[in-house]
C-alpha positions in Angstrom: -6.4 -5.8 -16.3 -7.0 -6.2 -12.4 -5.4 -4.5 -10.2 -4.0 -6.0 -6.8 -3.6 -3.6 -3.5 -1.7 -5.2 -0.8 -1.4 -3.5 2.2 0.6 -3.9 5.5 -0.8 -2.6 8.7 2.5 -2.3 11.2 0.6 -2.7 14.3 3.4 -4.2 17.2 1.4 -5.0 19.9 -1.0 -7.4 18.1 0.7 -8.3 15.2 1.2 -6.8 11.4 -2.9 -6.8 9.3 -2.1 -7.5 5.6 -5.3 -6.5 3.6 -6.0 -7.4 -0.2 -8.4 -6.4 -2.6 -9.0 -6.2 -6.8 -9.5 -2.8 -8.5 -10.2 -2.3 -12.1 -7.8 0.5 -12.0 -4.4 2.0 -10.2 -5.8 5.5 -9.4 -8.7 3.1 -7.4 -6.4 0.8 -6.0 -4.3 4.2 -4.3 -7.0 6.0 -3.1 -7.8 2.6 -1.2 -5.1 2.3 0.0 -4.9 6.0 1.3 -8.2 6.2 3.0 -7.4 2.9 5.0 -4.0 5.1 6.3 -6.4 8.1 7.2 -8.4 6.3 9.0 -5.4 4.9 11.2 -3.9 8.9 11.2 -6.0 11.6 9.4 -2.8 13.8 8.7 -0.9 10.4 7.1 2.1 10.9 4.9 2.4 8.7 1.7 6.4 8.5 1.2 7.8 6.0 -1.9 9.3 3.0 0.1 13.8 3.5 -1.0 16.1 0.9 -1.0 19.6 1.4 -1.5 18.9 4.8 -2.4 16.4 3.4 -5.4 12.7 4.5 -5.4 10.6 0.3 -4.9 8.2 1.1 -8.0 4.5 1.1 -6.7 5.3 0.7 -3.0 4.3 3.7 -0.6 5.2 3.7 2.9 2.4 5.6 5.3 3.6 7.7 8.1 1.1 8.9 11.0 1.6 13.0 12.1 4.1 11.9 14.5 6.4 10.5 11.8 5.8 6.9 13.2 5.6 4.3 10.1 1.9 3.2 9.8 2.2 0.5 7.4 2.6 -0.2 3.6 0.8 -0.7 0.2 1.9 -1.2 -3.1 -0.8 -1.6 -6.2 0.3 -3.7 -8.7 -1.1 -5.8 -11.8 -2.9 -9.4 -11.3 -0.3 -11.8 -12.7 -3.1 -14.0 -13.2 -4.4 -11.5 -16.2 -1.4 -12.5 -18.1 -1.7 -15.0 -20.7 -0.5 -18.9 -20.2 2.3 -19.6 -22.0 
């Protein structure tokens, strides 16, 4: 199964960077995501993005060491591994 990263760069001067890439694997697809945060803000916070008080499963928000929202990601399954119906 593939494995899709998406990930939101909140940048407001210039406009938001989306980014997207296949891994093979979730634990692959975070650390991707991660790294592209740290190099943005090496002390960046991963939080679990909340709505309504309920956890968004598999979307992180990054916040930079000033507490300033950095951008998102989420890593989620391909829907085009699924079988046709």
């Amino acid at each position: 199964m593939k494995i899709i990263l998406i990930l939101v760069l909140f940048n407001m001067q210039s406009g938001s960077e989306v980014i997207t890439a296949e891994f093979d694997d979730v634990k692959a697809c975070e650390l991707a995501g991660q790294r592209t945060f740290q190099g943005v803000s090496p002390e960046v916070e991963m939080r679990a993005l909340e709505s309504a008080g309920a956890t968004i499963a598999g979307t992180v928000i990054a916040h930079g060491d000033d507490g300033a929202e950095l951008g998102m990601f989420s890593c989620n399954p391909s829907r085009s591994d699924r079988g046709s119906g």
